[in-house]
KOLGU-618298 format. One record per residue (C-alpha): x, y, z; residue in one letter. Coordinates in nm, 3 decimals. Layout:
<nodes>
[node [X,Y,Z],A]
...
</nodes>
This chain:
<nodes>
[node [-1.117,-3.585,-2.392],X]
[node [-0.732,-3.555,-2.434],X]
[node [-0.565,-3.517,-2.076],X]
[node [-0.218,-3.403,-2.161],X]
[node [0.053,-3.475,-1.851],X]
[node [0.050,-3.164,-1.589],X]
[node [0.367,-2.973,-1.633],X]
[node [0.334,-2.892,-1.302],X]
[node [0.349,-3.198,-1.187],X]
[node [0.698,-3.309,-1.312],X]
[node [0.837,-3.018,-1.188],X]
[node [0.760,-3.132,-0.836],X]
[node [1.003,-3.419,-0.932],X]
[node [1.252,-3.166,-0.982],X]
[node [1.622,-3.182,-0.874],X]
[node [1.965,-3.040,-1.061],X]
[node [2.081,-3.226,-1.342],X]
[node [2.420,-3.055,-1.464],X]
[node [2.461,-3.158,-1.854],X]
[node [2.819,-3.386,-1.895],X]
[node [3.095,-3.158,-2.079],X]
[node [3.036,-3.313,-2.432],X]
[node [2.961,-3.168,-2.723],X]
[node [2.590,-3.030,-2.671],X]
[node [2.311,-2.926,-3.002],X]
[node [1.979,-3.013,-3.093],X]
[node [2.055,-3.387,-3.196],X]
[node [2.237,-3.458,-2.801],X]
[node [2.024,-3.759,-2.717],X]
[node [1.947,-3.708,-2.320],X]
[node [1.749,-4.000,-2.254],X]
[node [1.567,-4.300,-2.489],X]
[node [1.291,-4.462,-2.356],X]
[node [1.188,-4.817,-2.512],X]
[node [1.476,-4.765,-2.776],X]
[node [1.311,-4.431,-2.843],X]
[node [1.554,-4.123,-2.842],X]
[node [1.471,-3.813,-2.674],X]
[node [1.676,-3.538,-2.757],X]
[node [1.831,-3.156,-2.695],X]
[node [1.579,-3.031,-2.976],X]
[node [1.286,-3.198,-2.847],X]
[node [1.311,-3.030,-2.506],X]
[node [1.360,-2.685,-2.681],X]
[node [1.097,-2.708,-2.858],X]
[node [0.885,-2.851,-2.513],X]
[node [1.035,-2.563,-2.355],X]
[node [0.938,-2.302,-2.599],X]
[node [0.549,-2.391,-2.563],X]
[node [0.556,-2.351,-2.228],X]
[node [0.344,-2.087,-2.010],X]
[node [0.571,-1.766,-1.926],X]
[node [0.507,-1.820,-1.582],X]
[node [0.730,-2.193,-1.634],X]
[node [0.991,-2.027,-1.843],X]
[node [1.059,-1.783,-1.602],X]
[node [1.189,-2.072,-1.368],X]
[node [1.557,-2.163,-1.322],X]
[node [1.715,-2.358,-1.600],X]
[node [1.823,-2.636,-1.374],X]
[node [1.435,-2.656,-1.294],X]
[node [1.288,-2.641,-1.623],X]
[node [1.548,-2.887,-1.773],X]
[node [1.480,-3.193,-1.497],X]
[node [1.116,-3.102,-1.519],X]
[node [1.084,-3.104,-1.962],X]
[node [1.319,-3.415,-1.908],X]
[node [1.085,-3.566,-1.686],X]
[node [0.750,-3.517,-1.865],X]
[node [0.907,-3.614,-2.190],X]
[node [1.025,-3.967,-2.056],X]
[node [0.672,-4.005,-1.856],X]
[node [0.452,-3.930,-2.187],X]
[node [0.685,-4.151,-2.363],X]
[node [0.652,-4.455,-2.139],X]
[node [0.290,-4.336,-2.145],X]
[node [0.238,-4.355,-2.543],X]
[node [0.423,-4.645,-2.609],X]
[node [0.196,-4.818,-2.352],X]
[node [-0.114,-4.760,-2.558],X]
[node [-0.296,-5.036,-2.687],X]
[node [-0.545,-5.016,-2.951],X]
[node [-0.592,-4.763,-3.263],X]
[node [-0.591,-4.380,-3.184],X]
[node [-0.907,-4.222,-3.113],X]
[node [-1.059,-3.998,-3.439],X]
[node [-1.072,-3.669,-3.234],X]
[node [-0.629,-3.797,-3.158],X]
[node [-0.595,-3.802,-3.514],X]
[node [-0.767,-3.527,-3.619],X]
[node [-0.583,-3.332,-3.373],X]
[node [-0.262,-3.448,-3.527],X]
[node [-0.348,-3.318,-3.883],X]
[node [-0.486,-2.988,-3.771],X]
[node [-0.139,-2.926,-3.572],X]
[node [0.077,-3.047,-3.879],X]
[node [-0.142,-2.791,-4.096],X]
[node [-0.098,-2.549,-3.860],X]
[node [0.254,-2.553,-3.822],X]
[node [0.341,-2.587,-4.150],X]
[node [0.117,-2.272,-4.219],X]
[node [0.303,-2.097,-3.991],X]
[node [0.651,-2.240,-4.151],X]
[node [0.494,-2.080,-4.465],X]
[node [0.404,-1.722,-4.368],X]
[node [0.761,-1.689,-4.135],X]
[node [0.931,-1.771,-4.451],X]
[node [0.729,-1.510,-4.643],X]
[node [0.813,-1.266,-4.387],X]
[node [1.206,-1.388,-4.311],X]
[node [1.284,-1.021,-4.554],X]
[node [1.001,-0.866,-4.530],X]
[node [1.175,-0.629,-4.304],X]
[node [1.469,-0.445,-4.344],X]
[node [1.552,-0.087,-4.230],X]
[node [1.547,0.044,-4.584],X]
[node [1.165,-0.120,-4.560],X]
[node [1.080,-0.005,-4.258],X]
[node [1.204,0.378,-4.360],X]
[node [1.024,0.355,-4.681],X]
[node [0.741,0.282,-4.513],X]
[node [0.822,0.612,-4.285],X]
[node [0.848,0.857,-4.512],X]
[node [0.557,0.703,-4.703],X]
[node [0.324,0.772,-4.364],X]
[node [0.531,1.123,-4.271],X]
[node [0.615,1.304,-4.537],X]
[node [0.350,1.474,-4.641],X]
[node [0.237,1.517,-4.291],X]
[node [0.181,1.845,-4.141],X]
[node [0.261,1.917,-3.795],X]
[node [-0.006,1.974,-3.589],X]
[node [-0.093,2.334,-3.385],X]
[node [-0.083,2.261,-2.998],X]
[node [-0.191,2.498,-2.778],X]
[node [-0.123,2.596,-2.401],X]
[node [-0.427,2.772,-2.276],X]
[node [-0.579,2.843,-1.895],X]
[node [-0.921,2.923,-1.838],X]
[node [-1.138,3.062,-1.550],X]
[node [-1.511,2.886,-1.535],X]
[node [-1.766,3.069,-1.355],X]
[node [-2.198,3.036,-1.364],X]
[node [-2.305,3.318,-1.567],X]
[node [-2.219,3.584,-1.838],X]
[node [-2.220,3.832,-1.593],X]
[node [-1.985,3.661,-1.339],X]
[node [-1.719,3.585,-1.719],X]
[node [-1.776,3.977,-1.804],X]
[node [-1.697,4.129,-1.531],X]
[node [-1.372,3.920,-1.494],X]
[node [-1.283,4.013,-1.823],X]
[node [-1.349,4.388,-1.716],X]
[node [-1.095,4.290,-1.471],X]
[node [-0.853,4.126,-1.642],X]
[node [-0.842,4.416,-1.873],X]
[node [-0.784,4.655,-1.566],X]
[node [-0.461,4.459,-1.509],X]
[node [-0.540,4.188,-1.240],X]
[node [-0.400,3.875,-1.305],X]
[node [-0.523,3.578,-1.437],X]
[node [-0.389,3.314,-1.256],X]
[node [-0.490,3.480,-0.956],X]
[node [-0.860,3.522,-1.107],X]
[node [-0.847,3.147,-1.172],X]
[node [-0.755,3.064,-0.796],X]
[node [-1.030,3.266,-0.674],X]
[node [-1.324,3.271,-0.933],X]
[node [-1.307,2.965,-1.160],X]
[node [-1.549,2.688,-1.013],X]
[node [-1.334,2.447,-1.250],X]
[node [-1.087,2.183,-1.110],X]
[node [-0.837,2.365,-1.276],X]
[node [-0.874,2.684,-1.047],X]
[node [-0.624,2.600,-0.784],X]
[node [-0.385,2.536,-1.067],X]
[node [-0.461,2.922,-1.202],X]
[node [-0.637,2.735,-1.493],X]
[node [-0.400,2.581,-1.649],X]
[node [-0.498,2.340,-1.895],X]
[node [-0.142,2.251,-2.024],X]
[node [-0.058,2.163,-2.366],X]
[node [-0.353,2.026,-2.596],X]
[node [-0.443,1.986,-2.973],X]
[node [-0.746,2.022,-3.214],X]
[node [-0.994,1.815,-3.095],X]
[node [-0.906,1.776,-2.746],X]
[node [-1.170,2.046,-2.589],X]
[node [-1.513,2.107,-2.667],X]
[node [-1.620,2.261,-3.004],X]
[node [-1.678,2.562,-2.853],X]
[node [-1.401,2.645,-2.614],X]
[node [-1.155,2.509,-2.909],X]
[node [-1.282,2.732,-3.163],X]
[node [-1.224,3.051,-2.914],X]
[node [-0.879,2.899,-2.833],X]
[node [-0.833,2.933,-3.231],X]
[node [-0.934,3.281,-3.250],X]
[node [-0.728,3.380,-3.018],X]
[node [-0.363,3.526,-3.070],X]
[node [-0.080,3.399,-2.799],X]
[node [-0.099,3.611,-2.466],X]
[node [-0.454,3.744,-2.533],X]
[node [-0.760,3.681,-2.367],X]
[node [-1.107,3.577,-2.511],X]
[node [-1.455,3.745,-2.428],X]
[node [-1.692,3.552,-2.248],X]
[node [-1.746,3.168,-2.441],X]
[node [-2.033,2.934,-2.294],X]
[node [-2.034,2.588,-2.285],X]
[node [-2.205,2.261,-2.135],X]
[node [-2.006,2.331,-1.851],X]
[node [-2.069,2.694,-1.796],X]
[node [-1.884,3.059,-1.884],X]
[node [-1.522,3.052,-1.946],X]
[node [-1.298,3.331,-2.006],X]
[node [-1.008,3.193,-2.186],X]
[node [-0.655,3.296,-2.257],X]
[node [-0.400,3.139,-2.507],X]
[node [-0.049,3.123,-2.354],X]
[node [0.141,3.048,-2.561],X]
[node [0.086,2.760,-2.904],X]
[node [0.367,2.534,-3.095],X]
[node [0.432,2.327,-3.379],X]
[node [0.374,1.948,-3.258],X]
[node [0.687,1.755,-3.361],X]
[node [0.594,1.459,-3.607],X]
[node [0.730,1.119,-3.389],X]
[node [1.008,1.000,-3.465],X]
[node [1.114,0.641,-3.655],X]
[node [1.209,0.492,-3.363],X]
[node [0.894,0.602,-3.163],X]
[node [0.701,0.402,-3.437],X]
[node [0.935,0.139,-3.545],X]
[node [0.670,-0.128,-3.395],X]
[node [0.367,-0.013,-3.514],X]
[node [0.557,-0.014,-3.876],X]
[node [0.675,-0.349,-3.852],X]
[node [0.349,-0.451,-3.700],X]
[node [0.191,-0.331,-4.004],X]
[node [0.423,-0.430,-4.308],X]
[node [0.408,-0.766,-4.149],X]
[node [0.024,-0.789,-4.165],X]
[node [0.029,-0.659,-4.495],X]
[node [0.305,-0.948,-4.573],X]
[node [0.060,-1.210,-4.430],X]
[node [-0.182,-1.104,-4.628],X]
[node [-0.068,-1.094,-4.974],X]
[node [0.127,-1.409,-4.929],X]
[node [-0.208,-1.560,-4.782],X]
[node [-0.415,-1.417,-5.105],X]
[node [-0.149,-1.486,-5.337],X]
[node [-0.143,-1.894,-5.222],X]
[node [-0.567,-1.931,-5.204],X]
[node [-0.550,-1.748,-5.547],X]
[node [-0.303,-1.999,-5.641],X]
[node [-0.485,-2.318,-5.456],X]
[node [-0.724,-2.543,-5.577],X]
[node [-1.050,-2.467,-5.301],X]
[node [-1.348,-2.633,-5.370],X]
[node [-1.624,-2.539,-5.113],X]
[node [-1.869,-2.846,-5.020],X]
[node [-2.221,-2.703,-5.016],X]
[node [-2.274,-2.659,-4.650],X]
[node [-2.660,-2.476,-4.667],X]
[node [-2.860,-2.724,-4.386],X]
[node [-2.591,-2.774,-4.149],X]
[node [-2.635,-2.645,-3.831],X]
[node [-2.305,-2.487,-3.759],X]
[node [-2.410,-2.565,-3.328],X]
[node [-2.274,-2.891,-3.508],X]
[node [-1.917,-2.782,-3.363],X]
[node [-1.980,-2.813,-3.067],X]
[node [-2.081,-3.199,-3.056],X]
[node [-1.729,-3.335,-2.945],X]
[node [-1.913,-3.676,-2.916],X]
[node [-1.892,-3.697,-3.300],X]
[node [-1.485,-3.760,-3.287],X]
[node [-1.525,-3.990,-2.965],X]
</nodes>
């Protein structure tokens, strides 16, 4: 199999090479090896495939250590003898396809998004979106419907709830005073959300049972959930019109293509895995 040189390895070999003050782009030629040029562009491009963990290392670094492994696998490749192995050139056309594939769909996306883009597709999500009810609520969870009545008989009488919820509710929101915060539709159980609905801000529900046990229940206080803003989903928006980009430029080229399937009913598709076939 294809052993490509360790990275790692030419960095050991690493000291700090300052660049002369001359003109500097991607055509600079840095070293040539056999009469073969090695250039600016070919270590950005060496650079830019490397593992985050190497591009995180210091420039000085990373250019003796590119520099280095480009010269060795030089030396190394014009030191070959002998026609390429099928699985080298096979890897070579599936790497040319690929990147020119990828040339292909960054040009299809290059305006694919613009802010007036990106808004449309905003207000096409948001516009005719509701906001959402949330709800602040605190409960108090005891065993039985006689233990939930007879706080309600005493919330009635003026105790107070928080209080209640400290020393009744079994729940681990009793040393908070049951406070459950701020929730919407869909966050609580079927049951204790459709009491939470019934109720009006401030008031307090009769006794509502659950998996969990009794609750008494009382609505604090419930708001209009703002609707996020653009920039809170700017990503998710270009994500999206980007996929959508890929897409249709991907259907629009097959559609356009000529594709002729070979009939492949009898072979065994553990074929793939038989690397000895492009030895």
């Amino acid at each position: 199999m294809q052993k490509p040189l360790s990275f790692v390895a030419a960095l050991g070999l690493a000291v700090t090479l300052a660049m002369p003050a001359k003109a500097q782009d991607a055509s600079t030629v840095v070293a040539t090896v056999n009469g073969t040029e090695i250039t600016i562009g070919h270590m950005i491009v060496a650079r830019a495939s490397l593992p985050q963990q190497y591009q995180e290392l210091p420039d000085e670094v990373l250019f003796t250590g590119i520099l280095d492994q480009l010269i060795q696998q030089s030396a190394l490749a014009d030191s070959y003898e002998g026609d390429l192995p099928a699985r080298v050139a096979i890897s070579i056309e599936n790497e040319t396809r690929s990147l020119k594939a990828g040339e292909r769909l960054d040009a299809a996306l290059a305006n694919a998004i613009t802010p007036e883009i990106v808004q449309s597709a905003y207000d096409e999500r948001y516009s005719d979106v509701k906001a959402e009810t949330e709800f602040n609520a605190s409960h108090i969870l005891v065993e039985t419907e006689e233990e939930a009545l007879a706080l309600v008989e005493a919330l009635e009488g003026g105790q107070d709830f928080a209080a209640l919820a400290r020393e009744k509710s079994t729940g681990p929101s009793g040393p908070g005073g049951g406070s459950l915060g701020w929730f919407g539709k869909g966050a609580m159980v079927p049951a204790f959300e459709a009491a939470v609905l019934e109720l009006e801000d401030g008031s307090i529900s009769a006794p509502v049972k659950t998996q969990f046990g009794w609750h008494v229940v009382k609505r604090n206080e419930s708001r209009e959930a703002d609707l996020p803003t653009l920039d809170e989903v700017r990503a998710d928006l270009v994500t999206e019109i980007e996929g959508t980009v890929a897409t249709t430029t991907i259907e629009a080229v097959i559609a356009g293509a000529t594709v002729e399937r070979a009939d492949s009913e009898g072979i065994d598709p553990a074929i793939l895995k038989n690397l000895k076939l492009v030895e």
